[in-house]
C-alpha positions in Angstrom: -51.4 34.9 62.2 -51.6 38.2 60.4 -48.7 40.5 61.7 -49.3 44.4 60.9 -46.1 46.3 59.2 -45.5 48.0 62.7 -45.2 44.8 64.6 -42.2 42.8 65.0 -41.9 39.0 65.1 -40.4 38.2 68.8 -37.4 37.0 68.1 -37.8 34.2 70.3 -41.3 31.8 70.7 -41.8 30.2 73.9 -41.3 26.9 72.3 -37.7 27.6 71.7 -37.3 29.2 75.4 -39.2 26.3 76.9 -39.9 23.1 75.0 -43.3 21.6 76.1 -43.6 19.2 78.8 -46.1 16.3 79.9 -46.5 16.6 83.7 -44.5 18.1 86.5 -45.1 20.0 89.1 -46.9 23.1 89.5 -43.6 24.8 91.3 -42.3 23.2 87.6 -44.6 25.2 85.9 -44.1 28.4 87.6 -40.0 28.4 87.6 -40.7 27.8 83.6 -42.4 30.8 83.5 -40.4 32.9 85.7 -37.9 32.1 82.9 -39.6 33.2 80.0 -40.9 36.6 81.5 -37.4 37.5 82.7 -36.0 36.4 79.3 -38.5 38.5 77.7 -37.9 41.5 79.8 -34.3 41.2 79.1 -35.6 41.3 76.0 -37.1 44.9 76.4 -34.5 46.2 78.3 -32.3 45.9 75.6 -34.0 47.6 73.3 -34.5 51.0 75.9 -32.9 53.8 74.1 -30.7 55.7 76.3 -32.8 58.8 76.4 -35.9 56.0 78.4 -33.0 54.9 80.4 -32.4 58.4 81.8 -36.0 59.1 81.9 -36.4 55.9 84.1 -33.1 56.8 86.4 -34.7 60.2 86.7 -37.8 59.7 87.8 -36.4 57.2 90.2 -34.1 59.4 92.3 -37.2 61.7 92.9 -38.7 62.0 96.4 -42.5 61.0 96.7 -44.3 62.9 99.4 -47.3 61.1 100.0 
């Protein structure tokens, strides 16, 4: 796989967050991936810079009239 000089290399593959396995269940399947998507959001969270942060808190406290 050819990575450019801008992209990084997730620090974590799904095979180390979730080994492979045969069979289960399909509510199996889908608690496995809740996992990984909130471990890789965690992920992105962590790397907000404060100035996103405030941006996001910001825009949040705003009232919508629709």
């Amino acid at each position: 796989m050819n990575i450019k000089k801008s992209q990084k290399q997730p620090e974590d593959t799904i095979e180390k967050l979730a080994p492979f396995e045969w069979g289960g269940t399909t509510p199996q399947w889908e608690e496995t991936a809740t996992q990984i998507v909130n471990h890789l959001k965690e992920q992105l969270k962590s790397k907000e810079s404060p100035e996103e942060k405030q941006k996001k808190i910001e825009y949040g406290t705003q009232r919508q009239y629709w």
